[in-house]
N, C-alpha and C positions, 0 to 999 in steps of 0.2 A: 960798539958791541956791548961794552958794559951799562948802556941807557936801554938797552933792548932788555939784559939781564936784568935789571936793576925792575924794569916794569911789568917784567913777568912775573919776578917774585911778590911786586904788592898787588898784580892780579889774584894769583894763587892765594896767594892771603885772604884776599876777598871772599875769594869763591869757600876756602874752610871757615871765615866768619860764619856766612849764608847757611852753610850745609850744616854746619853744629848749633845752631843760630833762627832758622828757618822758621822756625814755630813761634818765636819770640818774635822773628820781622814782620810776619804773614799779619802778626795781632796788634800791630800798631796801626795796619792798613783797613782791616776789619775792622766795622761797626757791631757790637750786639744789639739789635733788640729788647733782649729780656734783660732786667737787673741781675746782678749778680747778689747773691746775699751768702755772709759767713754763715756755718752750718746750725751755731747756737740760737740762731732766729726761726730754723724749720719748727722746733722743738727743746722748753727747757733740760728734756734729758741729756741736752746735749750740753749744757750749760758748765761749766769746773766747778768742783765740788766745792764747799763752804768752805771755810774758816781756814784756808792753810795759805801760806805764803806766795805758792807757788801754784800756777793752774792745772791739775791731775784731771783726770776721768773720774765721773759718777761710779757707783757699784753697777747703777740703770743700764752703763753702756758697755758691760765685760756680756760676749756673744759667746756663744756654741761655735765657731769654726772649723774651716778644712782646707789643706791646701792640694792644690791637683801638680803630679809632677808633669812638667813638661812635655816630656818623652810621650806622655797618652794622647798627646795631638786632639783635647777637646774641642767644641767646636763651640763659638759663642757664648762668652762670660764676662761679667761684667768685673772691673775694676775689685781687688781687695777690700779696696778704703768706701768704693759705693757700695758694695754689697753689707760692708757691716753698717752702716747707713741705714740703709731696707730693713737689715735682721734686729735692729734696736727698735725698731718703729714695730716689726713685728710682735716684739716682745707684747705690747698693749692692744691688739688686733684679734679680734673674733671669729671673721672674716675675711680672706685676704683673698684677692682674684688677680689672676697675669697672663696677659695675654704676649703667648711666645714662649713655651716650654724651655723648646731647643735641649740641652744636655741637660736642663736640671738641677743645675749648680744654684739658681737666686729660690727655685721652689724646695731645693732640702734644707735652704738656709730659714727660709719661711718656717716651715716646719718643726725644724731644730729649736727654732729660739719662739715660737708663739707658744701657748698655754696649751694643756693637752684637749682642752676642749675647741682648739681652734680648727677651720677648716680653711685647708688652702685650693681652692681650684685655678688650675692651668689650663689652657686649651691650645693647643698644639693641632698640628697634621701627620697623619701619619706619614711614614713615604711610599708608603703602596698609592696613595690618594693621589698623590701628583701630579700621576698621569690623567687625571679626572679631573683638574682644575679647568676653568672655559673662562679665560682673563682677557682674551681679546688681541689684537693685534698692534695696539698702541705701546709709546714709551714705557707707560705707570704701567702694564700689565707687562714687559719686559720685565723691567725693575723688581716686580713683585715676584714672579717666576724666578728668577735670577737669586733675593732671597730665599725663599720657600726648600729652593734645590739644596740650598747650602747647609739650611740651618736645622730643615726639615729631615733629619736622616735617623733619625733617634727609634726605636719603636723599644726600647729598655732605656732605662735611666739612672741618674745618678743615686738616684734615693731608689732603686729597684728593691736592695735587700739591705734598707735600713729598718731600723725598729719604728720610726715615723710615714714609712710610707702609707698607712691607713687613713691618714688624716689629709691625703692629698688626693681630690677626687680631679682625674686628668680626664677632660673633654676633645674628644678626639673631630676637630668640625674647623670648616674655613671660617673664621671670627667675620667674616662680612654677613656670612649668612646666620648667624648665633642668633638665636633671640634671648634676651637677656630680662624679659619681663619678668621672674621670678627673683631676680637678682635687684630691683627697682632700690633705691637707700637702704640696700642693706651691708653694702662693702665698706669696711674702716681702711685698709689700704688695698690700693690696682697697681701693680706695676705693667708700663706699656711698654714692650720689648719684642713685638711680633712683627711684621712686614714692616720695609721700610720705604715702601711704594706714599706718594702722596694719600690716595684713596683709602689705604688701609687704615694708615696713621687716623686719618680723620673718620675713618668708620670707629676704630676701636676708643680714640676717645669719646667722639659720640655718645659711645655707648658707657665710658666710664663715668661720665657728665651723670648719665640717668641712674647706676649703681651704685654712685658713692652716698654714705652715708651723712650728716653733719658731724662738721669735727672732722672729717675722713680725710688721706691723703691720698691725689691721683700723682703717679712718676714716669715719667719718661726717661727712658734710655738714649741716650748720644744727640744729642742735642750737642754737636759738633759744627763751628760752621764752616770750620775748614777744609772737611772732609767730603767728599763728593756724596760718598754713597748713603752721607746721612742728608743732603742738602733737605727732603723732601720734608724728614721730618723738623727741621729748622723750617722748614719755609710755614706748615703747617701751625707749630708754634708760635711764629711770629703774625699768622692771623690772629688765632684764637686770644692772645693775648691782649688784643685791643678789645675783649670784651669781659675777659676772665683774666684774676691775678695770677700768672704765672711768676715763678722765680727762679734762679736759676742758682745752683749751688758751686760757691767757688770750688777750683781743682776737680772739679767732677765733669763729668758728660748728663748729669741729671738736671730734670727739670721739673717742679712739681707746682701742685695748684692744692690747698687746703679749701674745704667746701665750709665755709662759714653758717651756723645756726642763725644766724641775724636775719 
């Protein structure tokens, strides 16, 4: 009786290793793809300030912030620590485009921390349009609808009755159908956070490939491989990368690619 006891308890042991543990076993068994790189290699504003003992933050990387409380159950935001990531990049950005409004949380952070002559466009769906979407009857048009529904419910925003909402001109269109010719290298940062369908992913970079400017950064959101509902855009990813430098930012869910002058 006591070998019975005896094995149950370093079962149960096992099984709270696993379950407090899970995310740390799962990453031994996974491969990446994309490199990992520390954040000070995106950009030297990211670099610890000079001459002191100890490595502090730039003055370059103190942002405008917000925090949302819980209780308002928003829908779709990105990480604290990636968001001010985005909002420091913004800071030196003219133009900044994102595809995937959603609540509005990374485009008032845009806003907030770019220069007053900056423009931010987002393009979103409204949720009247929904019902108008024609995706088809496949998995990827599943998966896209299945997004859309979630994240698409917005028609006010977070930056509705900021003092910056001026400078955020919101595009109301399915980004597959967007035509983005006016937009050709003219973008200094894209963040890509819209559909997480294979097809969309690679519509919307597509399209960022032809917007960005030199010097410019493109971002992707959740570039998770652990997670189901991001596989498409991991799997997307890990094409593109055998022709274009992607990189992947430790502790983050981001992924970006710098468009080289050369």
């Amino acid at each position: 009786m006591n070998k019975y006891l005896f094995a149950s308890l370093i079962f149960l042991n096992f099984l709270l290793i696993y379950y407090y543990n899970k995310k740390k076993i799962k990453n031994l068994f996974v491969k990446k793809k994309i490199k990992s790189v520390d954040l000070v290699e995106v950009n030297e504003i990211f670099l610890p300030a000079k001459n002191l003992e100890f490595k502090f933050p730039k003055e370059e990387v103190v942002i405008k912030n917000f925090f949302i409380n819980p209780s308002f159950k928003v829908v779709g935001m990105t990480s604290d620590y990636e968001a001010w990531i985005l909002s420091c990049l913004a800071k030196s950005s003219k133009n900044i485009f994102e595809f995937g409004t959603c609540s509005g949380k990374t485009t008032a952070l845009f806003a907030l921390n770019s220069s007053p002559e900056t423009i931010v466009y987002s393009v979103t769906l409204k949720p009247s349009d929904l019902s108008k979407l024609s995706l088809g009857s496949n998995q990827d048009a599943k998966v896209a609808l299945s997004n859309a529904t979630k994240e698409s419910i917005y028609d006010q925003f977070i930056f509705t009755n900021m003092s910056i909402k001026d400078k955020i001109k919101l595009i109301f269109d399915d980004s597959t159908r967007l035509n983005v010719d006016k937009f050709e290298n003219l973008i200094d940062l894209i963040f890509i956070d819209g559909g997480h369908n294979y097809s969309c992913v690679k519509n919307d970079s597509e399209k960022s490939f032809r917007m960005i400017k030199n010097e410019g950064y493109i971002f992707w959101h959740d570039y998770n491989v652990l997670k189901k509902s991001c596989k498409d855009v991991v799997k997307y990813i890990h094409e593109i990368s055998k022709i274009k430098k992607i990189f992947h930012i430790k502790n983050t869910s981001l992924c970006y690619y710098k468009k080289s002058s050369s």
